[in-house]
C-alpha positions in Angstrom: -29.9 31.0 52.4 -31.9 28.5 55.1 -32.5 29.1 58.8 -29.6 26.9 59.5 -31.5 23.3 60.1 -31.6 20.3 57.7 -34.9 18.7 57.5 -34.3 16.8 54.4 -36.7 19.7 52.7 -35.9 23.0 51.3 -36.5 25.7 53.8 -37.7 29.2 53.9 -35.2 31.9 53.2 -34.4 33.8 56.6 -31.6 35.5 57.4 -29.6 34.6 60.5 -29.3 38.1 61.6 -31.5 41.2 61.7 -32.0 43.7 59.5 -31.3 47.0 60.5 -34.6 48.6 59.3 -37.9 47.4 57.3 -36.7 48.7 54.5 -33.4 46.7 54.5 -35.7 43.4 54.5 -37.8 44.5 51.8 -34.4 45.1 50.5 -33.2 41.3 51.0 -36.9 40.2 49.8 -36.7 41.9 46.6 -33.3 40.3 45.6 -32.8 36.8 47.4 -36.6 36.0 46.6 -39.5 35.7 48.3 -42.7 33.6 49.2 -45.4 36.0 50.9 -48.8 34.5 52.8 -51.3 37.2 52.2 -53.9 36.9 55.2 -56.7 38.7 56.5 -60.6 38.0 56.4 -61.1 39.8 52.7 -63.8 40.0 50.6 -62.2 38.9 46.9 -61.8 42.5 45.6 -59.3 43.4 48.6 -57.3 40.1 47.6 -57.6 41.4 43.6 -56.5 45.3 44.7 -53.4 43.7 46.8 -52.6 41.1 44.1 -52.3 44.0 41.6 -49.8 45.9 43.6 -48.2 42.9 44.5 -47.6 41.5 40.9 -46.1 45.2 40.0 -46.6 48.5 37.7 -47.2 47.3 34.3 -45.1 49.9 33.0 -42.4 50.5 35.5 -40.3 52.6 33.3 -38.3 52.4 30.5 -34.8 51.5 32.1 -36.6 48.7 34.2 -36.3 45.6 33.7 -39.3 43.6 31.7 -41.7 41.5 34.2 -42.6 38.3 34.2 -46.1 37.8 35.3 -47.9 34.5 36.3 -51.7 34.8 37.8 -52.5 31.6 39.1 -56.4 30.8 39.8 -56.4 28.0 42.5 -60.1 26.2 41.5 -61.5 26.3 38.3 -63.9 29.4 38.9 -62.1 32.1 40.0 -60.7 34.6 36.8 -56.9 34.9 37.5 -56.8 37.4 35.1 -58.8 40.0 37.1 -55.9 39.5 39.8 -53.3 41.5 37.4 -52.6 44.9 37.4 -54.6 46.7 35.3 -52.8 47.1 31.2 -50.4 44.5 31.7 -51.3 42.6 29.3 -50.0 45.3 26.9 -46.7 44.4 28.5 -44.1 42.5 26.6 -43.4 39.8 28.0 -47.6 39.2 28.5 -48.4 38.0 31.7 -49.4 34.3 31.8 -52.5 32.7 33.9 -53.2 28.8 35.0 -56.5 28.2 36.5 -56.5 25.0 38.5 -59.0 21.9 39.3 -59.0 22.2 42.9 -63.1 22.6 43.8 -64.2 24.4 46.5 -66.1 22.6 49.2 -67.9 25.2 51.5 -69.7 23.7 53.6 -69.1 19.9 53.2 -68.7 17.3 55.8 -65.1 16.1 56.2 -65.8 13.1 54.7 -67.8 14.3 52.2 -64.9 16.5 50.9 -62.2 13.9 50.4 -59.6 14.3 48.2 -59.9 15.6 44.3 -57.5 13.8 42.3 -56.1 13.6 38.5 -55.9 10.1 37.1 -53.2 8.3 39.3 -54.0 9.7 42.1 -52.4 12.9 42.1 -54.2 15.7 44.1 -55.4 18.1 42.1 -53.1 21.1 44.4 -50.2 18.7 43.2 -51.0 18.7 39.4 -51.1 22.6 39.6 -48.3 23.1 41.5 -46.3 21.0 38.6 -47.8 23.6 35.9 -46.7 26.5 38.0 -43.6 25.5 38.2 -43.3 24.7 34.3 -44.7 27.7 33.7 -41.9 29.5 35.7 -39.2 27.2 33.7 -40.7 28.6 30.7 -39.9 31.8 31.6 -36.4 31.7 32.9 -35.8 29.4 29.7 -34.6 32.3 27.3 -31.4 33.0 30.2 -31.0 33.9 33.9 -33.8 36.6 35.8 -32.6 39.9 37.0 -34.3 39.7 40.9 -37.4 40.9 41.0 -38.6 40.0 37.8 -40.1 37.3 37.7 -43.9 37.9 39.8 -46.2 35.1 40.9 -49.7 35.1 42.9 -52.2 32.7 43.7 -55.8 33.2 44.3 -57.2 31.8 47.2 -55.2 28.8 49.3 -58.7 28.3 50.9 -60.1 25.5 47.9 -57.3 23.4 48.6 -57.4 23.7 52.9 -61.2 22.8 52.5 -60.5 19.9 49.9 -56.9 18.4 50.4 -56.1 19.7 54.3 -53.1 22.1 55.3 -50.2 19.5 54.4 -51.2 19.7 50.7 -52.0 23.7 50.9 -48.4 23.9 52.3 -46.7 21.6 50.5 -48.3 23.8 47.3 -46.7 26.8 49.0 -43.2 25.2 49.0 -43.1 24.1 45.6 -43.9 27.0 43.9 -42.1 29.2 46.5 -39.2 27.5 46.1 -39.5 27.7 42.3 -40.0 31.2 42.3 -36.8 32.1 45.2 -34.4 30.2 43.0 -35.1 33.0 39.9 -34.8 35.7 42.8 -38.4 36.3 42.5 -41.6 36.8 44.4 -44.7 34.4 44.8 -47.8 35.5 47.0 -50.6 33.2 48.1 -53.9 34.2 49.6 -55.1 33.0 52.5 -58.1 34.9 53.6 -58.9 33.9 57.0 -57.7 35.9 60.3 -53.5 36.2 60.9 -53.8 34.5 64.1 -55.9 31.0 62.5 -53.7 28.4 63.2 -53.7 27.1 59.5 -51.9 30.1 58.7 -49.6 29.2 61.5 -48.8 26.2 60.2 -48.8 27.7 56.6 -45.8 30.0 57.5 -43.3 27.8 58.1 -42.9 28.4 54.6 -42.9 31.3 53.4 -40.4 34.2 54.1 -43.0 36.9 55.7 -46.9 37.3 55.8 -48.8 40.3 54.8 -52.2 40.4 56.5 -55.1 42.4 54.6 -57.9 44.6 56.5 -60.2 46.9 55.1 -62.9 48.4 56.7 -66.2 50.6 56.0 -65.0 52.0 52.9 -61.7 53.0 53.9 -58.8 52.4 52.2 -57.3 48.2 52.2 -54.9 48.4 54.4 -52.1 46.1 55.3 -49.3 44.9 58.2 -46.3 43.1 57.7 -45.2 40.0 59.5 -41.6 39.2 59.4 -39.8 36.8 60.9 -38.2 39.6 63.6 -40.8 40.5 66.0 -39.4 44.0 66.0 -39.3 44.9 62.5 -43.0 43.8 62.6 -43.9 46.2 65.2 -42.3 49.1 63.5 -44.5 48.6 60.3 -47.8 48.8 61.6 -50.7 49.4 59.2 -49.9 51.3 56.2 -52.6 52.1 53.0 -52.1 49.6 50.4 -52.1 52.1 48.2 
């Protein structure tokens, strides 16, 4: 389901009309697919603690269906297996991680930063995003997804904003999320800088709804939903992320 435009690319998977309540669009998200922009100026450990509840129980029950689990570490520092939930990899199937080659560049010049690439010129955001996707195939290869199943989350977006720009961090975002919507499943990507930056403007465009982070002197993480209907984003508010 699109938004109704052509653009020549996919789009992001909005429905025309409104949901009656929050629920009913969790609802839609949990079995058209999704693509969620996690947001919100976190240290790592919030983004870890959301990315756990995010990527689901690791045993949710005998009559549910198995999940597919891919941790994806965006740079090649950052352990994506610390972003699971905690004993799934006693799950059958095991969850799956990719760590990336994107570099983080903190503090350098524009110019300084350029563009990392893979021999050919491939940016290195592209390269992973191709793995991801593979990785995804590779799953859905032994017959089709039940929705829901399949689970994939990134670490930070921020390595490839600081190396490639926002075209190649959202172009990343489209790829896999695309990937991900057409097994019915859900892909999150952190973005940790405030809701309102205008990278993560530019960022949603496509994904189906942001979930912004906050957690403050030692109180629980926290987080508010953005959808795509102003309303139903008012009537979440901020809820633990329990």
């Amino acid at each position: 389901m699109t938004d109704g435009t052509t653009t020549g690319k996919p789009l992001r998977r909005v429905a025309v009309e409104r949901p009656p309540s929050f629920g009913d669009y969790l609802q839609r998200l949990r079995t058209a697919g999704s693509a969620l922009l996690v947001t919100g100026r976190t240290d790592e450990w919030v983004q870890r603690h959301a990315s756990r509840k995010l990527l689901g129980h690791p045993h949710p029950g005998e009559d549910a269906e198995p999940r597919y689990r891919l941790a994806v570490a965006v740079d090649g520092t950052t352990a994506a297996d610390e972003f699971l939930p905690t004993g799934s990899e006693m799950s059958s199937p095991a969850p799956r991680t990719i760590h990336g080659a994107v570099a983080s560049t903190r503090g350098a010049t524009t110019e300084a930063a350029g563009t990392v690439g893979r021999p050919g010129g491939t940016p290195a955001s592209a390269t992973l995003a191709d793995d991801v996707v593979a990785a995804i195939d590779e799953f859905a290869a032994g017959g089709e997804l039940a929705p829901g199943q399949l689970r994939v989350g990134t670490t930070s977006l921020l390595p490839i904003l600081e190396r490639e720009g926002v075209d190649a961090a959202t172009e990343f975002c489209q790829q896999v999320g695309d990937a991900v919507r057409r097994h019915d499943g859900t892909a999150h990507f952190h973005c940790p800088l405030p809701d309102g930056d205008r990278q993560v403007g530019l960022l949603n465009e496509v994904v189906n709804a942001r979930v912004e982070l906050r957690q403050r002197n030692g109180d629980p993480v926290q987080c508010r939903w953005h959808t795509p209907y102003p309303g139903l984003t008012a009537d979440t508010g901020w809820m633990d992320f329990g």
